[in-house]
N, C-alpha and C positions, 0 to 999 in steps of 0.2 A: 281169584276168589280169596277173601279175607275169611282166615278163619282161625275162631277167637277161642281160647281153652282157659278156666278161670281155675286157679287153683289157690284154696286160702284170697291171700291179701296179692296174690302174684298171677298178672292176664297176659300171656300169651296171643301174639298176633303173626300166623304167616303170611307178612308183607309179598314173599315172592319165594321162588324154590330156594335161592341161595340166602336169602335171608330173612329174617325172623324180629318182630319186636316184641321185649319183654319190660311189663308197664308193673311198678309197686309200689302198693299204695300203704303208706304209715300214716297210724290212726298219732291219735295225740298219748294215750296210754302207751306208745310203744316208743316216746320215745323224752315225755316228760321229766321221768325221773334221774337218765344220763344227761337231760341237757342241768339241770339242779345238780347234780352232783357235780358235773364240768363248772359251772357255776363258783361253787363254794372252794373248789380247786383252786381256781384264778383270784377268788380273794384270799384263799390263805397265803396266796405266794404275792400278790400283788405288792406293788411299792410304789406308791402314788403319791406324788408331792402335796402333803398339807397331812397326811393321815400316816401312824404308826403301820410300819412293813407287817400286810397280813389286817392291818383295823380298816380300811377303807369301807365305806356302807354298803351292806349287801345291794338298796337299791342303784347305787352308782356304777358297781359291778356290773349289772343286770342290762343298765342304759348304754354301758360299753360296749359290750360283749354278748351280749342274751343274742342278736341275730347269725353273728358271724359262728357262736356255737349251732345253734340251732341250726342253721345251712348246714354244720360239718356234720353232726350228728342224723340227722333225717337221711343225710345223702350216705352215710355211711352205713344207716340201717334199710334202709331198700336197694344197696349195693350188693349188701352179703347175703340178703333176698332172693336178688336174682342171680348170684353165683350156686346159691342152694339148691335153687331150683334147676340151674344147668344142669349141674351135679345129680340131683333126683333123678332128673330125667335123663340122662348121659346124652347128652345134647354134645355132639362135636363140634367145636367152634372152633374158626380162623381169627385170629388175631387176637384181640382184646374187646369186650363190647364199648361202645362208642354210645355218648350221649345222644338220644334220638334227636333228629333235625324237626320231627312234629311235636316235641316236647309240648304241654298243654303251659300258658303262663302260669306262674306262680305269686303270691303274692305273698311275701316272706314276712312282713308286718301283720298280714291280717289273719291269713289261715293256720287253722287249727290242725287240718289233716292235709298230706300232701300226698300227687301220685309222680312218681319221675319214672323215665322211661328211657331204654337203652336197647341201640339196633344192635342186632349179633349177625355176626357172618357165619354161614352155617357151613362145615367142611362137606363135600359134594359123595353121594354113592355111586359106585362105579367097579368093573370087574375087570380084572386082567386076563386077557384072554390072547394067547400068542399060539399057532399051528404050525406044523413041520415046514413050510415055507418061509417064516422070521427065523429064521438061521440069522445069528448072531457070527458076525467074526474073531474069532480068536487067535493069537499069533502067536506061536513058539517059537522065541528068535535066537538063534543059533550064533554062539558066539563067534568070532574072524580075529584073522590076526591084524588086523586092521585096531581093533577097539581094544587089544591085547598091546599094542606098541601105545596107544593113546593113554589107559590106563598105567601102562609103566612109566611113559614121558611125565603124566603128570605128577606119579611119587619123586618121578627125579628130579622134578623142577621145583615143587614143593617143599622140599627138602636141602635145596642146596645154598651157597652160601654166595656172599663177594669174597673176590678175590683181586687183589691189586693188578692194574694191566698195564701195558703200555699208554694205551690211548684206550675210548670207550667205544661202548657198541649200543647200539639201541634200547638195549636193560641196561646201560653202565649208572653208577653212581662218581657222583664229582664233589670234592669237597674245595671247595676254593675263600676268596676274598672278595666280599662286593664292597663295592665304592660308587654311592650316588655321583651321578654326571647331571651338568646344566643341560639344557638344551643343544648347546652346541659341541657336546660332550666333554666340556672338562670339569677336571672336577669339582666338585659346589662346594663353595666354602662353609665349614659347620655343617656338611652334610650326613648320612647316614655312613656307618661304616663296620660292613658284619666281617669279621677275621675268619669263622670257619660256618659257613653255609656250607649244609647240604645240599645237594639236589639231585635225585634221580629221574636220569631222564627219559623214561615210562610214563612218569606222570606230567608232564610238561602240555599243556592243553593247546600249544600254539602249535600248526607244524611248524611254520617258520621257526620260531625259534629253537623248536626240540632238533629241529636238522642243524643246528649250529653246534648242538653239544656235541653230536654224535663224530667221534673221531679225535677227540682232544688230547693234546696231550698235558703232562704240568711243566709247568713254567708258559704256557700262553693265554695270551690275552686277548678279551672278545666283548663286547657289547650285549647286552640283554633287555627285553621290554619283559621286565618281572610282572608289570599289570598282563600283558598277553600271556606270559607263561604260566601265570596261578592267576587267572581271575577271580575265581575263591578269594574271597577278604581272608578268612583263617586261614588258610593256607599259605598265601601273601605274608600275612604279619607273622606265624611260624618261621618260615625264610628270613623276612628281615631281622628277627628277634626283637619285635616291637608290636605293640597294642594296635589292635583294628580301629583303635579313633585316632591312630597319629598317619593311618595312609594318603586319607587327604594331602598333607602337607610334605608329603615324597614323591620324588620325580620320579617317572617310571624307571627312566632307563640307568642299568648301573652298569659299570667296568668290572668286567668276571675276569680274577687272577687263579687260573686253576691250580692247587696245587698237591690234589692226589688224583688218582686215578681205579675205579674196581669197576672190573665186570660182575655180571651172576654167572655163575657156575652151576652147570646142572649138579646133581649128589653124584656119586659112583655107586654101581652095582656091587656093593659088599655088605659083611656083616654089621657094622654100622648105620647103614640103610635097615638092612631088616629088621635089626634091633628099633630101629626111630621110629615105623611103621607100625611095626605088629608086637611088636614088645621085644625085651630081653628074652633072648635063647629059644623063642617060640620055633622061627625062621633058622637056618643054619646051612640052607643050602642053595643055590638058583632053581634046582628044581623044585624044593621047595617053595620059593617064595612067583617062580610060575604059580605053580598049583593053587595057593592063596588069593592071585590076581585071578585066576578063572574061577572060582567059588566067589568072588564080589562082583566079579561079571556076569558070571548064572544067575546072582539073586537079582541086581540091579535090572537086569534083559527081560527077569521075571516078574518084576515090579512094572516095569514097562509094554512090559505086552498085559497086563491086569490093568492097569490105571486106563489104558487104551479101550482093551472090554469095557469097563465102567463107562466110560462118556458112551459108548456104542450101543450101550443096552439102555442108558438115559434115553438116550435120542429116540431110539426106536419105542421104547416104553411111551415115550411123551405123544409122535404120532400116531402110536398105535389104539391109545387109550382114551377115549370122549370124557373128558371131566370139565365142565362149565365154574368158577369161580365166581364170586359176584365182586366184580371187577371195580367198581363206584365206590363198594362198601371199604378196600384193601386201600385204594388210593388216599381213600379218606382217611381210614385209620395210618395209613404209613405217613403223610402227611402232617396227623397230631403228632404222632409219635415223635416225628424229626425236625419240628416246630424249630425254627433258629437255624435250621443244620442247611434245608434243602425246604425250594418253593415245589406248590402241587407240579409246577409244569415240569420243574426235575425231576419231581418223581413219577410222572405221569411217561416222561419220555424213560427213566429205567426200569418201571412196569415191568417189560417182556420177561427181562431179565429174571426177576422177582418171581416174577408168575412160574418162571420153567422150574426155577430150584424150590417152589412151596408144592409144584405138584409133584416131583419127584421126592418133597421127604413125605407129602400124603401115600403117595404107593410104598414109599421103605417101613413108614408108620403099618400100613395093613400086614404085608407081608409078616413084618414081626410082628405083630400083635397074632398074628392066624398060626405063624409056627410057634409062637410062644419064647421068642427070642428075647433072651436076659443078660446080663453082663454079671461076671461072680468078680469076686475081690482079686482071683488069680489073674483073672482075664485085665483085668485093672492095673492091675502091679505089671504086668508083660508087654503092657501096652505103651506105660511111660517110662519102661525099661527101653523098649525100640526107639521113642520118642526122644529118650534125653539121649539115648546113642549118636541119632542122629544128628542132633544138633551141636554136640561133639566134632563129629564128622565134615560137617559144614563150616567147622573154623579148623579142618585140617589136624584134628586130633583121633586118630581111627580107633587104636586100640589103648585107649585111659585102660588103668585098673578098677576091675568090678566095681572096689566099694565105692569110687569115685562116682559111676554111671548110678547107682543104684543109693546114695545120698542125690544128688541130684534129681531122679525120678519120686524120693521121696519127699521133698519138697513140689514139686508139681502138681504131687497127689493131695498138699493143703489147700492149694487154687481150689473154691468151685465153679470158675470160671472153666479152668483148666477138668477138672473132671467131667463137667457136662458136654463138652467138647469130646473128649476122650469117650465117653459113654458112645455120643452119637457115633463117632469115629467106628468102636466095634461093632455096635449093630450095624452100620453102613454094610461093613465088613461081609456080617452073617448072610442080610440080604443077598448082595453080588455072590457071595458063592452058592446062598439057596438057587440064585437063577442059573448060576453056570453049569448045578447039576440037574435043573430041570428041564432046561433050554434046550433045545436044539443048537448046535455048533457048527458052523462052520472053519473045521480047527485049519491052519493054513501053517506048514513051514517054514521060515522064513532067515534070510539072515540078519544082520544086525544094519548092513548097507542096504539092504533092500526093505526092511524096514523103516529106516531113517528118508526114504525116497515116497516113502506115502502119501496121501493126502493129508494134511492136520487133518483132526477131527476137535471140535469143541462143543461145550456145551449148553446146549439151545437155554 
């Protein structure tokens, strides 16, 4: 059943429960005097060959330009139309409205008054309702000494350096001599010739050839297919010390004259380490700098058995919950939207996807809005305090000085890219913990090994 609601110059039509068309109609009074002003704009700025910059005849202006304003201006006044009217009516809409596909023709030369019309997708009603039987699982995972030698191996490896060796070992670094070879390996006359390549060989992408490095010593000599061991073009011409348009015209294979040899060396277990870790003078003892690796274990074990909750309570949310989408309406609009990016059929086939994470922030959407969940400037500032932490963290820099983390974090905070990210980030936040204290739990003990042994979970 169509049913039609006229408000002012703005008609409402419920095409179907999930969506809605909204039709508005601009008289000629409403939009005469902006298209004449637009008008008189274009010829004070104009610069039209035969007439003085700003003199061209208002009628020539008029025969330019009069329709292409007229479209912008009509279509941008039954735009804000119907944005007003959403707005009056607190109409919850998905997406963006979309120009209706029953649009009535128009005839841009002859009419006076025009009506344009735009389908909305209407965000769907629906209750959350979960009984003592949606026991949610939650894991406290217990740290081992298992992930206590893992987390220590990794400061020490992190942290340590080359050290010249006899011969190399599978991390060894080589500094030698390459000498382009013919085909039949000798060597090419006017060929390429690098005096001190590096090369570590971790990174060697052939095995074949990475098992040639391994064991060398200096003073020998060996043969290498540098195309198979850096197929990377940059990485290649780094090595050769030449431009990625001169590889073409170099033979792959050179003569490797090693003539240094380093291992990596893990760090050692002293004040030097803890000082490079966790700052000067923080750390001063092993039992201290235990005690610091199990506080980054506890938080990390805790972040991971929450992040785990999270997908667990999506899931469960998503089946538990009847919310209908209007499915036609979303492809279409996602579709405009990514015009150039992706065809309907790509997006038609990531739909699922789409669909799970719009109904999941529609239930984070109600919950905050019903507890009245807000984000204050503290909560802001603390947020891109953790965030630029960790990104610190992630190139191996754990404990920066404050002012460092905290210039950082204030620069993040000028992104509003970056803050609306951040916003949603803390209500996310509020949500999962209003449900972990309303829920039911299924709280489970667990260790860190037994944990790691679970099923993935991801999110539908």
């Amino acid at each position: 059943m169509v049913v039609i609601q006229n408000i002012m110059n703005v008609v409402k039509e419920n095409t179907n429960e999930q969506t809605i068309s909204i039709r508005a109609r601009v008289e000629q009074a409403d939009y005469v005097e902006k298209v004449e002003k637009k008008l008189k704009d274009y010829r004070k700025n104009s610069n039209i060959k035969g007439f003085r910059p700003g003199m061209a005849p208002a009628a020539l202006i008029h025969r330019m330009y009069y329709k292409y304003v007229l479209v912008d201006e009509v279509t941008h006044i039954a735009f804000d139309a119907v944005m007003d009217y959403i707005d009056k009516e607190k109409i919850k809409i998905l997406g963006e409205p979309l120009p209706s596909e029953g649009q009535n023709t128009i005839n841009w030369d002859t009419d006076k008054e025009f009506e344009l019309a735009w389908e909305i997708g209407v965000a769907p009603e629906f209750e959350i309702k979960l009984g003592k039987k949606d026991k949610i699982p939650f894991y406290n995972i217990a740290p081992d000494d298992k992930i206590r030698k893992q987390y220590i191996d990794s400061y020490l490896m992190r942290f340590g350096h080359f050290a010249e060796a006899d011969e190399t070992n599978e991390r060894g670094l080589i500094e030698a001599t390459l000498t382009e070879l013919n085909s039949d390996e000798t060597p090419r006359e006017g060929g390429l010739f690098v005096e001190r390549a590096t090369i570590s060989v971790e990174l060697v992408a052939d095995p074949d050839e990475r098992a040639k490095l391994v064991g060398v010593k200096v003073g020998d000599v060996l043969t290498i297919d540098v195309q198979k061991a850096f197929p990377n073009e940059a990485d290649r011409a780094s090595l050769l010390s030449t431009q990625k348009e001169n590889l073409p015209n170099i033979q792959p294979v050179f003569q490797l004259t090693v003539n240094k040899t380093s291992n990596y060396q893990p760090a050692e277990l002293n004040q030097e380490l803890f000082d490079r870790v966790f700052g000067e003078g923080v750390v001063t003892t092993e039992e201290e700098f235990y005690q610091k690796i199990d506080e980054e274990i506890e938080s990390g074990l805790k972040n991971e058995g929450e992040n785990r909750f999270a997908v667990e309570l999506r899931n469960i949310l998503l089946n538990k919950i009847d919310m209908q989408l209007p499915k036609d309406f979303l492809i279409r609009w996602l579709t405009t939207i990514n015009e150039g990016k992706f065809t309907r059929e790509q997006v038609e086939n990531e739909y699922p996807l789409f669909e799970g994470d719009l109904k999941w922030q529609l239930i984070r959407n109600k919950i905050a809005s019903e507890q009245n969940f807000t984000v204050t400037n503290e909560e802001m500032e603390s947020f891109a305090m953790e965030y630029a932490q960790q990104q610190f963290m992630a190139y191996g820099m754990s404990y920066l000085p404050k002012e460092y983390i905290e210039r950082y974090a204030k620069d993040i905070l000028k992104n509003q890219d970056e803050i609306r990210k951040m916003q949603e980030g803390i209500i996310s936040r509020k949500v999962i913990a209003w449900f972990k204290e309303n829920l039911p739990l299924d709280v489970k003990e667990i260790t860190h090994e037994e944990f790691d042994k679970l099923e993935p979970v991801s999110g539908k």
